[in-house]
C-alpha positions as CSV (number, residue, x, y, z in Angstrom):
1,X,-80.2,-57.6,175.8
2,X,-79.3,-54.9,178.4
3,X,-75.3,-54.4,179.3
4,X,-76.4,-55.5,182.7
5,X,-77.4,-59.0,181.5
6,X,-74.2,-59.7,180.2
7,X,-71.8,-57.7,182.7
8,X,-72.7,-59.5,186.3
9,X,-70.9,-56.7,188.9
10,X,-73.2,-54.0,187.6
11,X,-76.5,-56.8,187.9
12,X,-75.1,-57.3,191.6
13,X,-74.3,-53.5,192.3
14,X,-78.3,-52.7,191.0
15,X,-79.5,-55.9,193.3
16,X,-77.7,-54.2,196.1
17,X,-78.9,-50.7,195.7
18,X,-82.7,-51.7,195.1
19,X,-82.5,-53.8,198.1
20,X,-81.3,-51.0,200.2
21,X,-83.2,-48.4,199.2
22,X,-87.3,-50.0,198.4
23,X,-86.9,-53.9,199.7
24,X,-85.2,-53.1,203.7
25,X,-87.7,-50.3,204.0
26,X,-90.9,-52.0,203.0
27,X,-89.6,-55.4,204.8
28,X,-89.6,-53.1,208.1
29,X,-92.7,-51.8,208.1
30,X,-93.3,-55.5,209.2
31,X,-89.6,-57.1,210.6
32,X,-87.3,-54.7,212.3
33,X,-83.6,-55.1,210.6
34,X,-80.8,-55.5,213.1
35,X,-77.8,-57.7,213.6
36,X,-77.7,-61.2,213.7
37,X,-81.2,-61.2,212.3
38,X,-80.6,-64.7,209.8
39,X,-81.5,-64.4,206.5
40,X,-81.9,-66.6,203.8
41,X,-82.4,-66.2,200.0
42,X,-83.7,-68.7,197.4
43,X,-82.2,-67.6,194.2
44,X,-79.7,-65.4,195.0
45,X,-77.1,-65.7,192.0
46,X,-74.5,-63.3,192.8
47,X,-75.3,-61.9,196.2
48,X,-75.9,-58.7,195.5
49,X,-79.6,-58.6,197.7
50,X,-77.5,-59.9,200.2
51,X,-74.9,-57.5,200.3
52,X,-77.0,-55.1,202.2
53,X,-78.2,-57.4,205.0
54,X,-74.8,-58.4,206.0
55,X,-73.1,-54.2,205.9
56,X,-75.9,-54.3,209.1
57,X,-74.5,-57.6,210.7
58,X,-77.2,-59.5,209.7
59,X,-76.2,-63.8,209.3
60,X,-76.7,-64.3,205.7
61,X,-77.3,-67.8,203.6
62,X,-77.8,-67.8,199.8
63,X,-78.8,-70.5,198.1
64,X,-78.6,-71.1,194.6
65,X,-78.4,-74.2,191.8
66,X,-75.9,-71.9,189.7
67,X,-72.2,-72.7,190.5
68,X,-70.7,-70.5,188.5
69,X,-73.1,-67.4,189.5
70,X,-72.3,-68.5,193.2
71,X,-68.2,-68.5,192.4
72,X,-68.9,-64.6,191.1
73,X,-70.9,-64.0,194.4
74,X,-67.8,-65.3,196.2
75,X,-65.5,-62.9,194.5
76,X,-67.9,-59.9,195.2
77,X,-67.9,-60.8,198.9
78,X,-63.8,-61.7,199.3
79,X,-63.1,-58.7,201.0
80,X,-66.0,-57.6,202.9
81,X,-65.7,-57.5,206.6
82,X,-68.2,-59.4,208.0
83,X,-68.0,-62.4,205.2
84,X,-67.7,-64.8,208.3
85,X,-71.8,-64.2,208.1
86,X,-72.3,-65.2,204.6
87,X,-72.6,-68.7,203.6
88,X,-73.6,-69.8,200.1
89,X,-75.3,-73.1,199.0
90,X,-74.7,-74.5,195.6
91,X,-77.7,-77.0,195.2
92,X,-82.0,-77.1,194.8
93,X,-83.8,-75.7,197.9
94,X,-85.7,-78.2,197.8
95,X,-82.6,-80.8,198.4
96,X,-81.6,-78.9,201.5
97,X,-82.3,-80.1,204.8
98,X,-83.6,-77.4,207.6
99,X,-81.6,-79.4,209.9
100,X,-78.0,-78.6,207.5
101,X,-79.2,-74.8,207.3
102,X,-81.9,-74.0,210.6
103,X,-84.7,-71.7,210.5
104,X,-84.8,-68.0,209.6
105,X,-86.0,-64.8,210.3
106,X,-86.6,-63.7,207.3
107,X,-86.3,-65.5,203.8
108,X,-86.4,-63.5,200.6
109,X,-87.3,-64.4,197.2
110,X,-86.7,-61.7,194.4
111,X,-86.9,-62.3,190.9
112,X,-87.0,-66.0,191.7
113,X,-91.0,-67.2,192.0
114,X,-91.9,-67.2,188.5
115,X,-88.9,-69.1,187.7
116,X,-89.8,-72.1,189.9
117,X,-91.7,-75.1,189.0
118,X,-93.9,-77.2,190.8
119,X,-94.8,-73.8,192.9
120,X,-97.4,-75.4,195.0
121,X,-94.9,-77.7,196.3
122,X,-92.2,-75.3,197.4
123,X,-94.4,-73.3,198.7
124,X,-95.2,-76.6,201.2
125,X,-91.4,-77.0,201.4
126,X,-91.1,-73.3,202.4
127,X,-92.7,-73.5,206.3
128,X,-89.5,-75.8,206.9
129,X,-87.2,-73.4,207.1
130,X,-89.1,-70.8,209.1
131,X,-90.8,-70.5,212.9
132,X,-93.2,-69.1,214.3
133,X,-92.4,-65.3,213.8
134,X,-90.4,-66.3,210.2
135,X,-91.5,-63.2,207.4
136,X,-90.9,-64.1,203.8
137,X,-90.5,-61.5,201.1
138,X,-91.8,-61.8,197.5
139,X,-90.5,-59.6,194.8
140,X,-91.8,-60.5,191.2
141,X,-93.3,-59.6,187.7
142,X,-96.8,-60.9,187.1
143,X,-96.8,-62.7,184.3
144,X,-99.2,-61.0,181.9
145,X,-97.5,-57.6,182.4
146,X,-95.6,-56.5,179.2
147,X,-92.2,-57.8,179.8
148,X,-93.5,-60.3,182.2
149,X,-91.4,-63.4,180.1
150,X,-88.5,-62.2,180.8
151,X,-88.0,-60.8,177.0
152,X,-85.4,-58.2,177.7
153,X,-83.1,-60.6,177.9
154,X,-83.1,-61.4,174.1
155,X,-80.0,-60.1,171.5
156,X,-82.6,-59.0,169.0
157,X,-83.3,-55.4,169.8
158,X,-87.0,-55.6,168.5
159,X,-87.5,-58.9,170.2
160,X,-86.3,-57.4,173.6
161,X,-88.4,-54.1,173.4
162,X,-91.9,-55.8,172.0
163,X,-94.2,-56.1,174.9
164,X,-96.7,-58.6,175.8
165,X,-94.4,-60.3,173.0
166,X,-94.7,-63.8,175.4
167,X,-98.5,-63.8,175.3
168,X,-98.4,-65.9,171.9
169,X,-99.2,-69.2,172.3
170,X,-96.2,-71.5,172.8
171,X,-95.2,-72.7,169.4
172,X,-96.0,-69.3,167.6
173,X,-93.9,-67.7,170.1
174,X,-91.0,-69.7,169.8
175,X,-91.2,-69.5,165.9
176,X,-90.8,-65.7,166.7
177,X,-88.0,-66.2,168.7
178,X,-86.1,-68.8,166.1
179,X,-87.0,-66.3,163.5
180,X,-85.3,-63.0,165.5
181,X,-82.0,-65.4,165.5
182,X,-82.3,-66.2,169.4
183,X,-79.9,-68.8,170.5
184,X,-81.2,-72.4,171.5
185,X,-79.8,-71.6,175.0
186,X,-82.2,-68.2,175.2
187,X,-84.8,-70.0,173.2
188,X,-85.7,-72.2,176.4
189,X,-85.2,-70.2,178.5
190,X,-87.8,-68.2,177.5
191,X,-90.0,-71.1,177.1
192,X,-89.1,-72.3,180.8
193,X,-90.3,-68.9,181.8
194,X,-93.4,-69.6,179.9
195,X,-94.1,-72.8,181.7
196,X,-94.0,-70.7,185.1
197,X,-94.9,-67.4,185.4
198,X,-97.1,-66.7,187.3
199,X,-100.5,-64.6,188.1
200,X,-101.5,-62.7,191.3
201,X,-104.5,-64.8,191.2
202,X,-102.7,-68.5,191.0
203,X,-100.0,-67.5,194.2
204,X,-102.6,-66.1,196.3
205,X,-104.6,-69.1,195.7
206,X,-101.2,-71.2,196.5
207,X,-101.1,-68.6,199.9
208,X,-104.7,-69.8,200.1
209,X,-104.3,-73.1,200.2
210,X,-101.1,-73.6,202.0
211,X,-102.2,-71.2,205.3
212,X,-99.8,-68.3,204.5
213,X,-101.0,-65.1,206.2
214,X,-100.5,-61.9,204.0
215,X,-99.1,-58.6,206.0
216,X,-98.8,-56.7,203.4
217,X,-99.1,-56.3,199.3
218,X,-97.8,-53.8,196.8
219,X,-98.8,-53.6,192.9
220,X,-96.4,-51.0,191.4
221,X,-97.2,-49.6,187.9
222,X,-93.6,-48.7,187.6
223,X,-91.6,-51.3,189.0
224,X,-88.6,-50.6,192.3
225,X,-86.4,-52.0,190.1
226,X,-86.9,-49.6,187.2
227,X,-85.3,-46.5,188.9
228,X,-81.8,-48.1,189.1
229,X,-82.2,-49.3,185.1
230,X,-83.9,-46.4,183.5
231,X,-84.5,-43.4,185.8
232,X,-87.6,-44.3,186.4
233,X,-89.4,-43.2,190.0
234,X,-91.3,-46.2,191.3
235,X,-95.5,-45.5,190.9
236,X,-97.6,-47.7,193.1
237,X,-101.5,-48.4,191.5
238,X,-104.5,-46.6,193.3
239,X,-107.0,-49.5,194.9
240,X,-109.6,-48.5,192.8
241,X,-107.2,-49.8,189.4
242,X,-106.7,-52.4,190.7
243,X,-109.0,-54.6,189.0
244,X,-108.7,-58.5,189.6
245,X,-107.2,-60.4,186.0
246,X,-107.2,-57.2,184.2
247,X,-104.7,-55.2,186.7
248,X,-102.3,-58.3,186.2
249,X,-101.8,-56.8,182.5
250,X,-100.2,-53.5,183.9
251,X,-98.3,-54.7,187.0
252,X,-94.9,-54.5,187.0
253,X,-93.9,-56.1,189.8
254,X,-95.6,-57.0,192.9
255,X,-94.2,-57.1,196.5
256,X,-95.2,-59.7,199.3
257,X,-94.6,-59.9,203.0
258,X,-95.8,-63.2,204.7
259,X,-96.0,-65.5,207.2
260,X,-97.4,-68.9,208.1
């Protein structure tokens, strides 16, 4: 486990500066970012994506079924001086009503897809909260990539630095993690991660099949991400390697801009 797993204001400081430096630009090529664009984001924990959207004047909503990640986000933003645009929502996206919350410009997702379950059905949910022109952003690690489960996040330093380490099948792998002295807490989430990662081939199909329109894909080799944690300058992979089903085994992290 990283320091920035356990100390939150350094996870929301990395969220910001990622956000502001890889997500705004490549969200642009698509949606121009001015004030008073609304934005909403699914998953948002602390904020820290956010922070970013609101410095330019942009209406902000977060949602999120963490309490006490949104209380920290609340801290973050106490004295920033446009936190009459922020709003956070403690509950399940798919309990809010578009007619508490509206429709949006832009929603982002970062992190958050592989996380979800019942995909095909939020993805359904999803159109409710945006019109005509609405562009959603997808940030996330395709699940066969080498720490697509979400390992780093173990206390066991050989646990957190094996990859592909959540390709065993389910009850070998949590034998592994019991045996590298994981708590129960860790244990499942791991497992929940298990039940829902997800492939580039399974959400395209969900795009597919719910009548999303893609603008515009990224695979990266190195992930955005990665430069803020370890120095590492983001590589995008050439066309040519990228090879359906096998490619999902060396993507970091895959970017999305949609729309219905």
């Amino acid at each position: 486990m990283q320091i920035r797993h356990k100390n939150r204001e350094i996870y929301f400081r990395e969220q910001a500066e990622c956000t502001q430096k890889y997500v705004i630009p490549y969200i642009e090529q698509v949606l121009c970012i001015k004030p008073n664009l609304r934005i909403l984001e699914i998953g948002c924990g602390e904020g820290g994506n956010l922070r970013p959207f609101l410095d330019l004047g942009c209406y902000c909503v977060g949602i999120d079924i963490d309490v006490a990640q949104l209380e920290k986000a609340k801290a973050f933003f106490a004295n920033h001086p446009k936190k009459q645009n922020l709003r956070f929502i403690a509950n399940d996206i798919n309990k809010v009503s578009p007619n508490e919350i509206g429709h949006f410009d832009l929603i982002i997702l970062r992190d958050v897809i592989e996380h979800l379950p019942n995909q095909e059905v939020f993805m359904r949910q999803l159109k409710c909260f945006m019109h005509s022109k609405s562009v959603v952003f997808f940030g996330f690690p395709v699940w066969c990539n080498p720490f697509g489960g979400h390992q780093q996040i173990c206390r066991s330093k050989w646990l957190s630095h094996t990859p592909w380490l959540h390709l065993l099948p389910k009850r070998l792998y949590k034998k592994v993690l019991q045996l590298g002295g994981e708590s129960t807490a860790t244990i499942k989430a791991l497992l929940d991660i298990k039940d829902t990662g997800i492939s580039l081939f399974r959400f395209e199909s969900i795009l597919r099949k719910e009548q999303y329109q893609i603008l515009k894909h990224t695979h990266y080799f190195i992930n955005p991400n990665y430069e803020i944690k370890f120095g590492l300058h983001p590589r995008i992979i050439p066309k040519y390697l990228q090879i359906p089903y096998l490619s999902d085994f060396y993507t970091t992290a895959m970017y999305y801009l949609i729309k219905k």
